[in-house]
PAMARNU-948837 format. One record per residue (C-alpha): residue in one letter; x, y, z. Coordinates in nm, 4 decimals. Example, Ala and Ser with C-alpha at 12.3 -4.5 7.8 and 13.67 -1.06 7.14 Angstrom:
+-----+----------+----------+----------+
: res :       px :       py :       pz :
+-----+----------+----------+----------+
:   A :   1.2300 :  -0.4500 :   0.7800 :
:   S :   1.3670 :  -0.1060 :   0.7140 :
+-----+----------+----------+----------+
This chain:
+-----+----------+----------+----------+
: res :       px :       py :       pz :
+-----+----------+----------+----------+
:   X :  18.3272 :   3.7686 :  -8.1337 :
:   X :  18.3494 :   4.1477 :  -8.0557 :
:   X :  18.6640 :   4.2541 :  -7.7927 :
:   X :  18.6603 :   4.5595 :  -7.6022 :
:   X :  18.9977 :   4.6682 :  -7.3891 :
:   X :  18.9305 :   4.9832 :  -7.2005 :
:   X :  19.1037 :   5.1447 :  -6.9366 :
:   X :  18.9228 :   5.4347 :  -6.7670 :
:   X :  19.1328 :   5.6703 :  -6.6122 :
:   X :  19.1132 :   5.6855 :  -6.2645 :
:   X :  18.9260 :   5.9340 :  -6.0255 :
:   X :  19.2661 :   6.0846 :  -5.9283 :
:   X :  19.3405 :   6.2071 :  -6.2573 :
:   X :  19.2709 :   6.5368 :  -6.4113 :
:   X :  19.1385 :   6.4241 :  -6.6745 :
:   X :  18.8004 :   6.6023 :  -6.8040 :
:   X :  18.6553 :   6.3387 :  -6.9848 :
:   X :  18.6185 :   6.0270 :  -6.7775 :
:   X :  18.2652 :   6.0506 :  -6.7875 :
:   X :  18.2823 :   6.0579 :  -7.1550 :
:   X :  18.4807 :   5.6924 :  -7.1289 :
:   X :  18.2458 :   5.5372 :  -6.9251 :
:   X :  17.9600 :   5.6827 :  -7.1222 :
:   X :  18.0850 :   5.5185 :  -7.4585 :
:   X :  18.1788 :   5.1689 :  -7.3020 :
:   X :  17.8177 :   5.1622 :  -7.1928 :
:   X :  17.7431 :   5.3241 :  -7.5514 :
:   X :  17.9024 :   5.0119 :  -7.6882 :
:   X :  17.7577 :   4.7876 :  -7.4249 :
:   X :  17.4132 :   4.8570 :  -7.5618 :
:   X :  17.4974 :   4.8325 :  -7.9219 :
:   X :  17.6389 :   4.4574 :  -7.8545 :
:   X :  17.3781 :   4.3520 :  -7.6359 :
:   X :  17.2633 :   4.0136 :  -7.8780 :
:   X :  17.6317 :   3.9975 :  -7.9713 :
:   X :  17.9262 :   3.7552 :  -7.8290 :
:   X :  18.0956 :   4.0377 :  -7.6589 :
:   X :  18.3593 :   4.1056 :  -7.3805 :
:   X :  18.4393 :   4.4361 :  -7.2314 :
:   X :  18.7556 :   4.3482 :  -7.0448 :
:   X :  18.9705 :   4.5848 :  -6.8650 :
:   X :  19.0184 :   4.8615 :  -6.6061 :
:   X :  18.7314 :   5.0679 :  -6.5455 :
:   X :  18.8337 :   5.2213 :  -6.2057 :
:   X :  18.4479 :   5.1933 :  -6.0847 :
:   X :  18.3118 :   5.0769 :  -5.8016 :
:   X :  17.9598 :   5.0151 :  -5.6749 :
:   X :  17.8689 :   5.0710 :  -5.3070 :
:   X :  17.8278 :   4.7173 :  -5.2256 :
:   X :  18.2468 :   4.6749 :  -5.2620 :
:   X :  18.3690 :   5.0536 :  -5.1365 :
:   X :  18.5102 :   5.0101 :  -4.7734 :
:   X :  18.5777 :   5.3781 :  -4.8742 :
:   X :  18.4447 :   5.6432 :  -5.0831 :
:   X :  18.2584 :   5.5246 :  -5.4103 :
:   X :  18.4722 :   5.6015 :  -5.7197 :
:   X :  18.3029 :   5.8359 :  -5.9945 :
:   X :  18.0751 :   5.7115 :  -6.2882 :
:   X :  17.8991 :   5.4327 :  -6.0564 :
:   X :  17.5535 :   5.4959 :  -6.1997 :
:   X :  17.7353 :   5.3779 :  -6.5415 :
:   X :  17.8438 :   5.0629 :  -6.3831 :
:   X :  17.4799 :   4.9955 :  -6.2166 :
:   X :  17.3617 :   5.0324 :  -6.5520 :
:   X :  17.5898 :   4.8195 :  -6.6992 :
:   X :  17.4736 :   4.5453 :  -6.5042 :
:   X :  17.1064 :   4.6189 :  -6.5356 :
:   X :  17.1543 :   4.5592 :  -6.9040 :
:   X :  17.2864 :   4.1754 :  -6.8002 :
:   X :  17.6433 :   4.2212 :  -6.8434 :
:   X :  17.8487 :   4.0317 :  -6.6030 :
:   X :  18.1919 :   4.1561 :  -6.4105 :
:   X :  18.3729 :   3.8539 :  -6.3676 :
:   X :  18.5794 :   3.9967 :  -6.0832 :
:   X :  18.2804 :   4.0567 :  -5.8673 :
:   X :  18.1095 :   3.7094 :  -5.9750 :
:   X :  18.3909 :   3.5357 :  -5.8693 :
:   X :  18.5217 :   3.7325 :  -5.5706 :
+-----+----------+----------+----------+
């Protein structure tokens, strides 16, 4: 079984590269597709259907993410 922990910095940060994160965790995403895989951790993304707010950066990565059949446990069970 393949582990991933991630933690993507969040919007608030100044850091340059947090497209970069999200870009490789889907990078990796694809590469483990026929795999037993989990991507577990803090991605600081958010899709439309759960902002009561603004929409955090990098949600096209996470809409992608799904389209590729991955499934976030915190949305399927909340």
């Amino acid at each position: 079984m393949h582990v991933l922990g991630i933690h993507i910095p969040n919007h608030l940060t100044r850091m340059p590269n947090r497209e970069l994160f999200a870009s490789e965790m889907l990078q990796y995403a694809k590469n483990h597709m026929n795999d037993r895989c989990v991507i577990i951790g803090d991605y600081n993304m958010s899709m439309l259907a759960d902002s009561e707010g603004p929409v955090l950066s990098c949600t096209e990565k996470l809409v992608e993410l799904h389209g590729l059949g991955w499934i976030d446990t915190w949305r399927f069970t909340h």
